[in-house]
PyMOL commands that place a pseudoatom at each C-alpha (Angstrom):
pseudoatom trace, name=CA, resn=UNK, resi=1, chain=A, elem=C, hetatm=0, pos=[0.000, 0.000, 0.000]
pseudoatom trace, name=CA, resn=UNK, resi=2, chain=A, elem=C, hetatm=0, pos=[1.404, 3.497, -0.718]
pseudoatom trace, name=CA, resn=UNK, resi=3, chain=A, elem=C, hetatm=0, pos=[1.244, 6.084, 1.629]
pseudoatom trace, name=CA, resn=UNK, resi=4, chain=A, elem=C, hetatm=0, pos=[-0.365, 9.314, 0.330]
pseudoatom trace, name=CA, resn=UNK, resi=5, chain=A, elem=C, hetatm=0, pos=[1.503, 12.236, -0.900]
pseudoatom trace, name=CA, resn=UNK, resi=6, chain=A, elem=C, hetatm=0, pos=[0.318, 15.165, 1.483]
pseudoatom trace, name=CA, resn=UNK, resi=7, chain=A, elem=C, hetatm=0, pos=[0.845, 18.664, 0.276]
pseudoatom trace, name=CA, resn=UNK, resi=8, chain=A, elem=C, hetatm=0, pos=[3.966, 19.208, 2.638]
pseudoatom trace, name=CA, resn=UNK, resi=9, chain=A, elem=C, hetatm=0, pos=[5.604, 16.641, 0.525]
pseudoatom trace, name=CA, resn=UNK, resi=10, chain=A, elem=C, hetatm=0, pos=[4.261, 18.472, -2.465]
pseudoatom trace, name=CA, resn=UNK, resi=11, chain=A, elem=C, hetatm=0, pos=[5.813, 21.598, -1.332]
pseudoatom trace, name=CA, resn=UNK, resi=12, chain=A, elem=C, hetatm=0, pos=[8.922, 20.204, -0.204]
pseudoatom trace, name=CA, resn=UNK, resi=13, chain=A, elem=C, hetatm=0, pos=[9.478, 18.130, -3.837]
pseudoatom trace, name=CA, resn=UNK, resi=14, chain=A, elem=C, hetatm=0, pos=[8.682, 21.548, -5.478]
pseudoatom trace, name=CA, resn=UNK, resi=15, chain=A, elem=C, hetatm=0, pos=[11.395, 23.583, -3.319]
pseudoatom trace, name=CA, resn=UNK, resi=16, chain=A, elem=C, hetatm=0, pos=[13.812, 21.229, -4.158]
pseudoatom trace, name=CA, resn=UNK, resi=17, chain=A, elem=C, hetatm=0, pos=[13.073, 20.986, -7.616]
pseudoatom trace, name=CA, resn=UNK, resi=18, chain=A, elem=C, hetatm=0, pos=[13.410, 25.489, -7.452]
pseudoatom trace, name=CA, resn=UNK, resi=19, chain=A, elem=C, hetatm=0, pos=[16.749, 24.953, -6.080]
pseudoatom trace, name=CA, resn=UNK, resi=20, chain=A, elem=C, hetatm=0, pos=[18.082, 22.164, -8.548]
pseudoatom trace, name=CA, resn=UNK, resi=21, chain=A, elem=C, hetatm=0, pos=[17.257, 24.626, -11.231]
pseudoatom trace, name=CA, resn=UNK, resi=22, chain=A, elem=C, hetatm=0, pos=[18.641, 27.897, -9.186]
pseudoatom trace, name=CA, resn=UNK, resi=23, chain=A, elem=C, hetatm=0, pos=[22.015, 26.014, -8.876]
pseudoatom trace, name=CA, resn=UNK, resi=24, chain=A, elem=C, hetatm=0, pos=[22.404, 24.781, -12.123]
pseudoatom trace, name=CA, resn=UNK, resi=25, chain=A, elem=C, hetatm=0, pos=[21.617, 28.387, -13.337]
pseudoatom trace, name=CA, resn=UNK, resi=26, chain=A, elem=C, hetatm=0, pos=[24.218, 29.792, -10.899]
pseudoatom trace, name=CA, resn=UNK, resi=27, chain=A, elem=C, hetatm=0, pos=[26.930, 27.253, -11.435]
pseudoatom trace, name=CA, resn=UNK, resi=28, chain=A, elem=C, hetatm=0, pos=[26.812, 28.059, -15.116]
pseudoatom trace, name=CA, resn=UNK, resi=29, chain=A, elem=C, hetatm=0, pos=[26.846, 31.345, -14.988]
pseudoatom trace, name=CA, resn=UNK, resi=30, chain=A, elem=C, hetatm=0, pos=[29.755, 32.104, -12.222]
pseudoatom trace, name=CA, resn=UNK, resi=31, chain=A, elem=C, hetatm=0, pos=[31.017, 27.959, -11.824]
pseudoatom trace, name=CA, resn=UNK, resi=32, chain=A, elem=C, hetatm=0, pos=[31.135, 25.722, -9.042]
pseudoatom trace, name=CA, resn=UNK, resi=33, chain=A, elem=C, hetatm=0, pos=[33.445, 27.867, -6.668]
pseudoatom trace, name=CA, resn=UNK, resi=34, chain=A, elem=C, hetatm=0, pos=[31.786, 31.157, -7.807]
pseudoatom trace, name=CA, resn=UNK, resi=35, chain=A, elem=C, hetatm=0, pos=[28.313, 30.115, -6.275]
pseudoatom trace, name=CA, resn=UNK, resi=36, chain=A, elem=C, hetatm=0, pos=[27.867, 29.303, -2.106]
pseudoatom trace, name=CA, resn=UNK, resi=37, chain=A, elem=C, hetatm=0, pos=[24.774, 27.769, -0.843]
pseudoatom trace, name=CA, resn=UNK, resi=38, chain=A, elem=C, hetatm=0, pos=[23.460, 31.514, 0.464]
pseudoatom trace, name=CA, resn=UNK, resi=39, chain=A, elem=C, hetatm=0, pos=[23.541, 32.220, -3.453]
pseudoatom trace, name=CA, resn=UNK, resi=40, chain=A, elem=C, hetatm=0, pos=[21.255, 29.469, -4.180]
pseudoatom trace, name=CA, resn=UNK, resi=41, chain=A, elem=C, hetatm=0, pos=[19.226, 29.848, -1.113]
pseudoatom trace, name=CA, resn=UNK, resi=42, chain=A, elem=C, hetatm=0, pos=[18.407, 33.818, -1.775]
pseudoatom trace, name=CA, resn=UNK, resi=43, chain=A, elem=C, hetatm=0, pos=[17.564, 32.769, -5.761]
pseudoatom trace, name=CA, resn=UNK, resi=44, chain=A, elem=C, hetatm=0, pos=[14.370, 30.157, -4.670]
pseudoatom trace, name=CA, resn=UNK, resi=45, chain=A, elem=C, hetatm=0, pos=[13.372, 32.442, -1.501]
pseudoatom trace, name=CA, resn=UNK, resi=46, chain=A, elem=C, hetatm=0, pos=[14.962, 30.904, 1.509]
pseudoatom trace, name=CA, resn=UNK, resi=47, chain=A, elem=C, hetatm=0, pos=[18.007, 30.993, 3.385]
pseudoatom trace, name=CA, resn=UNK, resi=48, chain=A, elem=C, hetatm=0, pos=[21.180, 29.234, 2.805]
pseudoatom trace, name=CA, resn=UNK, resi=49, chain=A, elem=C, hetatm=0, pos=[20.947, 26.917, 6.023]
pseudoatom trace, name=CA, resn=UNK, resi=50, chain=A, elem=C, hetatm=0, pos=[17.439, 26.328, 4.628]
pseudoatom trace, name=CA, resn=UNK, resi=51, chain=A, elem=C, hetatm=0, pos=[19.030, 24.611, 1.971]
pseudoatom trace, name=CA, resn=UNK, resi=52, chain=A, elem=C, hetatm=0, pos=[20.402, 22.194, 3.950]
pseudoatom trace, name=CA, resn=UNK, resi=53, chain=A, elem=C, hetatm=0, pos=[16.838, 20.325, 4.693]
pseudoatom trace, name=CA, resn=UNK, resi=54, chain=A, elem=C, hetatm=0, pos=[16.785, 19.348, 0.934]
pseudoatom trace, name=CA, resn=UNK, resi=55, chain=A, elem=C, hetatm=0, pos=[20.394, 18.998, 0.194]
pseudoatom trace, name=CA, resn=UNK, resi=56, chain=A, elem=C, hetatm=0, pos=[23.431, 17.945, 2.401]
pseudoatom trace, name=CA, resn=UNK, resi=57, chain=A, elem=C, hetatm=0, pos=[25.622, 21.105, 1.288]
pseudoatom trace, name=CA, resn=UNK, resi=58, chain=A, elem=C, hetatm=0, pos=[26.472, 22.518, -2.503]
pseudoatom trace, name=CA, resn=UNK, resi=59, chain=A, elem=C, hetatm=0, pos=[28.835, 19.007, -3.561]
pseudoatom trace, name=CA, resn=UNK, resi=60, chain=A, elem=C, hetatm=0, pos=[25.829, 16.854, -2.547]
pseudoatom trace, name=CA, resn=UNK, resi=61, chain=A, elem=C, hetatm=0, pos=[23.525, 19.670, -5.291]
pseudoatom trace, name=CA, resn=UNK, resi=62, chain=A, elem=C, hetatm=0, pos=[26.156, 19.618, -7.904]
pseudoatom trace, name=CA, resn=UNK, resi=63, chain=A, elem=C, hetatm=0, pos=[25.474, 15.983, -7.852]
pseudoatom trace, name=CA, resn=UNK, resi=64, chain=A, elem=C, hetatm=0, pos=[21.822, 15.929, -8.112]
pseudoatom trace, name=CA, resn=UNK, resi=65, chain=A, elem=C, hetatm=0, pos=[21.983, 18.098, -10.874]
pseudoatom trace, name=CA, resn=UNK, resi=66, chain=A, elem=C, hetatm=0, pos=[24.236, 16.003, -13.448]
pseudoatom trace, name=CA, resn=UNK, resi=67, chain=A, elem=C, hetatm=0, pos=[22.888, 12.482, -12.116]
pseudoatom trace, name=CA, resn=UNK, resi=68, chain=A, elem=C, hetatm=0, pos=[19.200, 13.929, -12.647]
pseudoatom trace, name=CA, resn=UNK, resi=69, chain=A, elem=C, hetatm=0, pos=[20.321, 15.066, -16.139]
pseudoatom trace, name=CA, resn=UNK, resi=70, chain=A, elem=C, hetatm=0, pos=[22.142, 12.046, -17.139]
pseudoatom trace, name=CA, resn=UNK, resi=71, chain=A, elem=C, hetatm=0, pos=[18.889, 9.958, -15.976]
pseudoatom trace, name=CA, resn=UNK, resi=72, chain=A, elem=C, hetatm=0, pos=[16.677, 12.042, -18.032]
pseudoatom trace, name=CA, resn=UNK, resi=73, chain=A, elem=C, hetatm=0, pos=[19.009, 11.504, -20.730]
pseudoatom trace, name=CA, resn=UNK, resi=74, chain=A, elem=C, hetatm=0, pos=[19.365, 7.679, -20.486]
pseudoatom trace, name=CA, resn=UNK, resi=75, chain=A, elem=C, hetatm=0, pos=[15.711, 7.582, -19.748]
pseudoatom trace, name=CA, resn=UNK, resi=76, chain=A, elem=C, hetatm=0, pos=[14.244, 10.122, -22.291]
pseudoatom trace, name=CA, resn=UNK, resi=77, chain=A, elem=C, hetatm=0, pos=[16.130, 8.773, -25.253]
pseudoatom trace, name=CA, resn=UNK, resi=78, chain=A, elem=C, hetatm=0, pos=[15.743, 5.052, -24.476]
pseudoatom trace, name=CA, resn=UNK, resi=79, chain=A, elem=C, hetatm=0, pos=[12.330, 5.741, -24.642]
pseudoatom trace, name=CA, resn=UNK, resi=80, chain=A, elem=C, hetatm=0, pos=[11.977, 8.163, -28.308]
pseudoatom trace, name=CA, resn=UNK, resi=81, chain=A, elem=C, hetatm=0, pos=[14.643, 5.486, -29.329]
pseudoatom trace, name=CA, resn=UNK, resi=82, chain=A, elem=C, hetatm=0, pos=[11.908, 3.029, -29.478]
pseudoatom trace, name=CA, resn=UNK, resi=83, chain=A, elem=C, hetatm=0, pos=[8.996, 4.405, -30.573]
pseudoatom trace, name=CA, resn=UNK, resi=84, chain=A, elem=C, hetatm=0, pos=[10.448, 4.597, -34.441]
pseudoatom trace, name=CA, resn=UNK, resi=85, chain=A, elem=C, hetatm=0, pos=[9.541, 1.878, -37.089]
pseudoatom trace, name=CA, resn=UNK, resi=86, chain=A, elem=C, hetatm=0, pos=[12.810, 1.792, -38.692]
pseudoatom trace, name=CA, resn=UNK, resi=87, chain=A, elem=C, hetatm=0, pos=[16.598, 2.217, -37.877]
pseudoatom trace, name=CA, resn=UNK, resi=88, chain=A, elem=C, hetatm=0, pos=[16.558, 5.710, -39.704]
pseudoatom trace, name=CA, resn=UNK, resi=89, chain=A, elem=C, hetatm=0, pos=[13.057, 6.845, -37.647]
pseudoatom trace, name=CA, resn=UNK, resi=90, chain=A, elem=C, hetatm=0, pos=[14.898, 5.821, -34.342]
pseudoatom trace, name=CA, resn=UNK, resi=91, chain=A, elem=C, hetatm=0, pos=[18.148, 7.762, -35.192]
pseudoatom trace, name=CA, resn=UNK, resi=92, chain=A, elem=C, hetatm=0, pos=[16.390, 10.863, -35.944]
pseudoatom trace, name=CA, resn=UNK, resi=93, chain=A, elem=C, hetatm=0, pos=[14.052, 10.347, -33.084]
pseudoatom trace, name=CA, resn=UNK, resi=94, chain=A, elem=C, hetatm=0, pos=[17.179, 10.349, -30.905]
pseudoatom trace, name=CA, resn=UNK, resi=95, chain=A, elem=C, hetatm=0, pos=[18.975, 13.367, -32.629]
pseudoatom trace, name=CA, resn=UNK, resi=96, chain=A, elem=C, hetatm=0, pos=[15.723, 15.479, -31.895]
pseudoatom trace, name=CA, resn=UNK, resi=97, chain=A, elem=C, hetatm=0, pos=[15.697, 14.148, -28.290]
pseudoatom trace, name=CA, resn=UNK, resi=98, chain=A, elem=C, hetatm=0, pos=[19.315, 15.159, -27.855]
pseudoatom trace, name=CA, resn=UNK, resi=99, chain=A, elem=C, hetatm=0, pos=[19.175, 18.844, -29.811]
pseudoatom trace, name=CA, resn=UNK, resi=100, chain=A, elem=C, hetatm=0, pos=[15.707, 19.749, -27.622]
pseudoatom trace, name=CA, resn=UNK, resi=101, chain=A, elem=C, hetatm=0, pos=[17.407, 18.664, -24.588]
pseudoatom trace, name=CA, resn=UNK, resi=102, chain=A, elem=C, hetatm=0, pos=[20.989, 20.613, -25.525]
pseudoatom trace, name=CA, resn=UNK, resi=103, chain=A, elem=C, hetatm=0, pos=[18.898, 23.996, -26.434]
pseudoatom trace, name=CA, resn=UNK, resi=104, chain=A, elem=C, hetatm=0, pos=[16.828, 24.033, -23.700]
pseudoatom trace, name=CA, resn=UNK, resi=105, chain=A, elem=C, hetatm=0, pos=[19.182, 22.818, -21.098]
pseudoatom trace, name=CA, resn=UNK, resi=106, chain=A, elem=C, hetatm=0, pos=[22.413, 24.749, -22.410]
pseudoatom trace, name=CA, resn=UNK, resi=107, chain=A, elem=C, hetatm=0, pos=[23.256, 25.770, -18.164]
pseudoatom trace, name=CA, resn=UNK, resi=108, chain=A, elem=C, hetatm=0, pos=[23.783, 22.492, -17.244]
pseudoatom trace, name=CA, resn=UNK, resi=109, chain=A, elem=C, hetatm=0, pos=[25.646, 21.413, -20.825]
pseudoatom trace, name=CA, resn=UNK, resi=110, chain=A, elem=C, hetatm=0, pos=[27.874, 24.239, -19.030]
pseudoatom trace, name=CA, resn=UNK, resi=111, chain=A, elem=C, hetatm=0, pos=[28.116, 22.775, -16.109]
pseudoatom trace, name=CA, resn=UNK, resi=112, chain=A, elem=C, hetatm=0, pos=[28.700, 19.206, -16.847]
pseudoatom trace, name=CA, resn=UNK, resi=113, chain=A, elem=C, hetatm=0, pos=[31.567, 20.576, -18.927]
pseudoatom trace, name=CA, resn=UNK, resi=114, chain=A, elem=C, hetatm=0, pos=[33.406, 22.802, -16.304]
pseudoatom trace, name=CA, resn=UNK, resi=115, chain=A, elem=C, hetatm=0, pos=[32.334, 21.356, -12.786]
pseudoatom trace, name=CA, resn=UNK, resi=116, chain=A, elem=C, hetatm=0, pos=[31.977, 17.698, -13.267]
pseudoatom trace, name=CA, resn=UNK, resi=117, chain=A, elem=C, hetatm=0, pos=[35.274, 17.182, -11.318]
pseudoatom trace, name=CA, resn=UNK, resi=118, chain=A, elem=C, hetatm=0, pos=[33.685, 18.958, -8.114]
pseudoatom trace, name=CA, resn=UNK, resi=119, chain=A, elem=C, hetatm=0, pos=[31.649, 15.651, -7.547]
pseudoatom trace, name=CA, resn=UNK, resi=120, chain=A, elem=C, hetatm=0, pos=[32.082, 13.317, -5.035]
pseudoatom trace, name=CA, resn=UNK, resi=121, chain=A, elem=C, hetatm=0, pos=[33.274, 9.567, -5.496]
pseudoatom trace, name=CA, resn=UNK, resi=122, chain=A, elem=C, hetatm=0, pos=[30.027, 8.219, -5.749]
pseudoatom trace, name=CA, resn=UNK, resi=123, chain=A, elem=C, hetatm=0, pos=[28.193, 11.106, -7.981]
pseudoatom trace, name=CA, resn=UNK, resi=124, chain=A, elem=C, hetatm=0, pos=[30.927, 10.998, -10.306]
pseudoatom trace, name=CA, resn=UNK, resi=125, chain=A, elem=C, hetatm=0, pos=[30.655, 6.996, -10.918]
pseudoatom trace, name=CA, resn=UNK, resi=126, chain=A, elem=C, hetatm=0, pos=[26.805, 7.506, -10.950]
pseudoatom trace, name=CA, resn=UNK, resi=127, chain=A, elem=C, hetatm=0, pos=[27.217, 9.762, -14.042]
pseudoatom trace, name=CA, resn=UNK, resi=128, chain=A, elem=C, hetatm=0, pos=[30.034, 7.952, -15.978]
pseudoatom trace, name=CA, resn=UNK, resi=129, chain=A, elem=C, hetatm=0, pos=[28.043, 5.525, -15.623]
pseudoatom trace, name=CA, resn=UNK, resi=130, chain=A, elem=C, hetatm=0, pos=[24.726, 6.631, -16.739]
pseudoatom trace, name=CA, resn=UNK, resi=131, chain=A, elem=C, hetatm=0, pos=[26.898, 8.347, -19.676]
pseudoatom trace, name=CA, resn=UNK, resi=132, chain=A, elem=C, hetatm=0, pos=[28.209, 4.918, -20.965]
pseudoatom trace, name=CA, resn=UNK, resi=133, chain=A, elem=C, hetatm=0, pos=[24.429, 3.759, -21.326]
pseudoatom trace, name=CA, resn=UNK, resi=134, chain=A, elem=C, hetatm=0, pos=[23.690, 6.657, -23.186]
pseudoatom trace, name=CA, resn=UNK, resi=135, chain=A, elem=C, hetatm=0, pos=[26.723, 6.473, -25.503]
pseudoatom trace, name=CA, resn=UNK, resi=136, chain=A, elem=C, hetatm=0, pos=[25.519, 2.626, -25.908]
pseudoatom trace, name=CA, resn=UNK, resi=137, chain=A, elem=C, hetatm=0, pos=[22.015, 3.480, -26.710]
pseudoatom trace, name=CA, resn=UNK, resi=138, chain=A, elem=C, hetatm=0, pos=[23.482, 5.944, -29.547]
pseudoatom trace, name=CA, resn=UNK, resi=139, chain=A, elem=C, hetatm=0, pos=[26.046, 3.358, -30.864]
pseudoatom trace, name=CA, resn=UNK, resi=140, chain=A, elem=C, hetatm=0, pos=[23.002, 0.414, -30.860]
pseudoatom trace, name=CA, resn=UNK, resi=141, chain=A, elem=C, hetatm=0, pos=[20.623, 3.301, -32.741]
pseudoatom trace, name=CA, resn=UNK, resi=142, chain=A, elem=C, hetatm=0, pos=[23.717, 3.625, -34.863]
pseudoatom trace, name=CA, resn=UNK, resi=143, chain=A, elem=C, hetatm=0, pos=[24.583, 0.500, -35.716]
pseudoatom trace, name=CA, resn=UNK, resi=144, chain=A, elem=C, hetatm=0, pos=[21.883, -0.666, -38.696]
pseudoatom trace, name=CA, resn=UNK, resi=145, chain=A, elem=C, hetatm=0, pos=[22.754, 2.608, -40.578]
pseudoatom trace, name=CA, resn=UNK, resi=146, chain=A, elem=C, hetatm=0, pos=[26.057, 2.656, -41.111]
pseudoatom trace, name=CA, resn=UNK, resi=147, chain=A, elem=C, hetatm=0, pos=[28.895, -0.294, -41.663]
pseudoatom trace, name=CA, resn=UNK, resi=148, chain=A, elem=C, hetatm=0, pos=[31.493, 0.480, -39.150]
pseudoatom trace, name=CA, resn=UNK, resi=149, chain=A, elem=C, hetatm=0, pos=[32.927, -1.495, -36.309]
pseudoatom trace, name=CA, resn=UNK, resi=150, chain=A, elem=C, hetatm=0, pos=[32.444, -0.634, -32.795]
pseudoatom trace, name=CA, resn=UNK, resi=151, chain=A, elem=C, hetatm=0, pos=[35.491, 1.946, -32.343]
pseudoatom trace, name=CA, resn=UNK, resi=152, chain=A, elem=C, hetatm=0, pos=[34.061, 4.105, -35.377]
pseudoatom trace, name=CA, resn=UNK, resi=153, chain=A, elem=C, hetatm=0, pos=[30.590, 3.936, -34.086]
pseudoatom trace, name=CA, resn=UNK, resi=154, chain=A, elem=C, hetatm=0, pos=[31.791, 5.513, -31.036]
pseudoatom trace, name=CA, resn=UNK, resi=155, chain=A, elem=C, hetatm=0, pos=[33.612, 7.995, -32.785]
pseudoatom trace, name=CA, resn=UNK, resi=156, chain=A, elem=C, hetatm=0, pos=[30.680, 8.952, -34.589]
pseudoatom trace, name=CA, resn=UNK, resi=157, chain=A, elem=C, hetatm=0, pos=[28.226, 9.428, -31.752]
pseudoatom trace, name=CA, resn=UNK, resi=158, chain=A, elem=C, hetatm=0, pos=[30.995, 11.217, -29.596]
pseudoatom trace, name=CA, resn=UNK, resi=159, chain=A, elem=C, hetatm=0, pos=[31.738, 13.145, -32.269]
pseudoatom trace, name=CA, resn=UNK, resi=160, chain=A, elem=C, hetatm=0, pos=[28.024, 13.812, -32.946]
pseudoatom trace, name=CA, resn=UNK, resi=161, chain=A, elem=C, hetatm=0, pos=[27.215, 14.542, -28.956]
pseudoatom trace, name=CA, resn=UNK, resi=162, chain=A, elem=C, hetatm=0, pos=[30.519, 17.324, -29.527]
pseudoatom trace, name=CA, resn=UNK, resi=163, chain=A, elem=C, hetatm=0, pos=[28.790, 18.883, -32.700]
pseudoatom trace, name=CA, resn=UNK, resi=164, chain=A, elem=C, hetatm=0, pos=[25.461, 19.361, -30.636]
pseudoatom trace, name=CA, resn=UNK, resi=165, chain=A, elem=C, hetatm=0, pos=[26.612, 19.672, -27.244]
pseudoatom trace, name=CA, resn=UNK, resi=166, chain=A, elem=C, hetatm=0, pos=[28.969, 22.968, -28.425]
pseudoatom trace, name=CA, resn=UNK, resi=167, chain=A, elem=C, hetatm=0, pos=[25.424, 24.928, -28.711]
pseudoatom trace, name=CA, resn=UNK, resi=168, chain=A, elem=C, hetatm=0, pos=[25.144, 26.261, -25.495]
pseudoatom trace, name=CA, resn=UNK, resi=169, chain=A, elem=C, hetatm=0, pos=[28.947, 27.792, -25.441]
pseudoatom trace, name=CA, resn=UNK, resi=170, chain=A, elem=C, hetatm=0, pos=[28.440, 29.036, -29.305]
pseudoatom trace, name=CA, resn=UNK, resi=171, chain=A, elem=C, hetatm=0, pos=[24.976, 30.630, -29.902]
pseudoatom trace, name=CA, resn=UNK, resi=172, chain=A, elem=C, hetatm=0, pos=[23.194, 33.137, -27.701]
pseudoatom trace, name=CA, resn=UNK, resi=173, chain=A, elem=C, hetatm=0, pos=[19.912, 32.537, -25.780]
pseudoatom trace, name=CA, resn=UNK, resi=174, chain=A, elem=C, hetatm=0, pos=[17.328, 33.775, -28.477]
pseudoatom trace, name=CA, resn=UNK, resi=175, chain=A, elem=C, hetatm=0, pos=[19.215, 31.871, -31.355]
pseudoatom trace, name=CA, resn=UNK, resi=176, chain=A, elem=C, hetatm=0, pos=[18.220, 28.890, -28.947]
pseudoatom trace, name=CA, resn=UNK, resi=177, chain=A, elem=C, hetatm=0, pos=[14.865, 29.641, -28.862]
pseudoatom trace, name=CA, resn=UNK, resi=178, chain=A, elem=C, hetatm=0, pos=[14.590, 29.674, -32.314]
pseudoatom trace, name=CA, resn=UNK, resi=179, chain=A, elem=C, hetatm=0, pos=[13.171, 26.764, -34.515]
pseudoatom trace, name=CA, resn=UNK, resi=180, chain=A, elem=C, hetatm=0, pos=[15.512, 27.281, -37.259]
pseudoatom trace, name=CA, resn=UNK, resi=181, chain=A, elem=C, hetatm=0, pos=[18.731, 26.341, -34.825]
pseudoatom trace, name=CA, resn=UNK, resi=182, chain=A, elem=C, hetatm=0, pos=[17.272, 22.931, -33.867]
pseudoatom trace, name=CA, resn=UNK, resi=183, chain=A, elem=C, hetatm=0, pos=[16.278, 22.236, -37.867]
pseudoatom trace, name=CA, resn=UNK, resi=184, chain=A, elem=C, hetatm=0, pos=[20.220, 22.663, -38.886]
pseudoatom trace, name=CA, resn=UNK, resi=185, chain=A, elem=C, hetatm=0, pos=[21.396, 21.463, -36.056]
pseudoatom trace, name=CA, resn=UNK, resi=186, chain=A, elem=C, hetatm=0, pos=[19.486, 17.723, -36.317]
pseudoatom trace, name=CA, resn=UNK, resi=187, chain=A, elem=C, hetatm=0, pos=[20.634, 17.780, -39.905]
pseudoatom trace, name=CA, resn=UNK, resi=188, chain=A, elem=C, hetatm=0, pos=[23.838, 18.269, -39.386]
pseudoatom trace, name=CA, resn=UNK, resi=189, chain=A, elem=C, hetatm=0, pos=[24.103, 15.745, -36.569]
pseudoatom trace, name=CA, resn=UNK, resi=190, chain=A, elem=C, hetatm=0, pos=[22.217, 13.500, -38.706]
pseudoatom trace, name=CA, resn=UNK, resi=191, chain=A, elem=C, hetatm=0, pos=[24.871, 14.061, -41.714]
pseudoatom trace, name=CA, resn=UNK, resi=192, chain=A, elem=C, hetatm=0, pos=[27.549, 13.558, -38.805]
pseudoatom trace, name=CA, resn=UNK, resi=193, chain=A, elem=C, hetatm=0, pos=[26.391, 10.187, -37.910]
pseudoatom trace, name=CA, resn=UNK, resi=194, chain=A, elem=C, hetatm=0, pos=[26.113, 8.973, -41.686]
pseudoatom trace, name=CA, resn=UNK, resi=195, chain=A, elem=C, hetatm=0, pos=[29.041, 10.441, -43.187]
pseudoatom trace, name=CA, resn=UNK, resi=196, chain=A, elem=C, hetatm=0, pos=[30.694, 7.789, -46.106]
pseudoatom trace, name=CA, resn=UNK, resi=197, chain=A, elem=C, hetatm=0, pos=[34.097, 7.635, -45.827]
for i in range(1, 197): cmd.bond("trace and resi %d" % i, "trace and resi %d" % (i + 1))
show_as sticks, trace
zoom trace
C-alpha cells in the first residue's frame, strides 16, 4: 500500500526541484566555486541553512543536478529510441531528443563541462556511468545505418554529442529559442552520424 503524498511533501518536492534549477543556473553562470549555498538559497526564496533540509551542502547539489540530467538523458532517449519503425526513424528520433534537450538545457551542458570534477566519489561513478548507457544506446541506434565497427561507431556518436553539445557555449539565448537552430542542427548531426568515408 502506498502512503499518500500530502501537500507538505508536495511543497517540499517543489522547493527542491526550485533549487536544482537555481544552482544549475548559478553554477553556469559564475562555476562551481563562484556560487555558495546563500547564493542558491536567496535565488528560490529561503536561506542558505534552509538549503540544507533538501540537500546535504552545494557538492551533494552539484550531484543531483548532473545524475538527474544524465537519468533524463538515459531515460528520455531510451524511450523516443523506441517508438520509431525503422533504424533511420529511431536515429532521428534520438537526434531530436538530444538537440531539444541541448537547447533548452544549455546551463547544465555548461556545467557538466566545467564542474563535473567537483563531484564526489560516488556522484561521479553515478554519471560515468549513466553516460556509458547513453553512448551505448546511440552506438546500438547507430549501428543498422552505417557499416562500421564498434570503435568508429563511437567515434561517430561522440563526435556527434561534440557537434550538438557545443550549442550552449556558441549561440546566444534567443538563437536557442529559435526553430531554425534545432532544424540545422538535427541535420547536421544526422549528416555527422552517416558520413561515407
Amino acid at each position: 500500500m502506498t502512503t499518500p503524498v500530502t501537500a507538505r511533501d508536495r511543497a517540499k518536492a517543489e522547493r527542491s526541484d526550485a533549487i536544482l534549477r537555481e544552482a544549475a543556473r548559478l553554477f553556469a553562470e559564475h562555476g562551481y566555486n563562484g556560487v555558495s549555498l546563500e547564493d542558491i538559497g536567496a535565488a528560490v526564496g529561503v536561506s542558505g541553512p534552509a538549503v540544507y533540509r533538501h540537500f546535504t551542502g552545494k557538492q551533494a547539489l552539484l550531484g543531483a543536478v548532473l545524475v538527474k540530467v544524465s537519468d533524463d538523458l538515459v531515460t528520455g532517449g531510451t524511450k523516443v529510441a523506441s517508438d520509431g519503425a525503422t533504424a533511420a526513424e529511431r536515429m532521428r528520433a534520438l537526434v531530436e531528443f538530444h538537440v531539444e534537450f541541448a537547447l533548452g538545457h544549455a546551463e547544465v551542458i555548461r556545467v557538466q563541462d566545467r564542474d563535473v570534477a567537483h563531484l564526489d566519489a560516488r556522484d561521479h561513478a553515478e554519471v560515468r556511468r549513466l553516460q556509458r548507457a547513453y553512448i551505448e544506446l546511440w552506438i546500438a541506434t547507430l549501428a543498422p545505418l552505417v557499416q562500421a565497427d564498434a570503435d568508429e561507431l563511437r567515434l561517430r556518436v561522440q563526435a556527434c554529442f561534440g557537434l550538438i553539445n557545443s550549442t550552449p557555449h556558441s549561440t546566444r539565448a534567443a538563437a536557442r529559442r529559435h526553430s531554425a537552430t534545432a532544424t540545422v542542427l538535427v541535420a547536421m548531426a544526422e549528416s555527422a552520424l552517416t558520413a561515407t568515408t
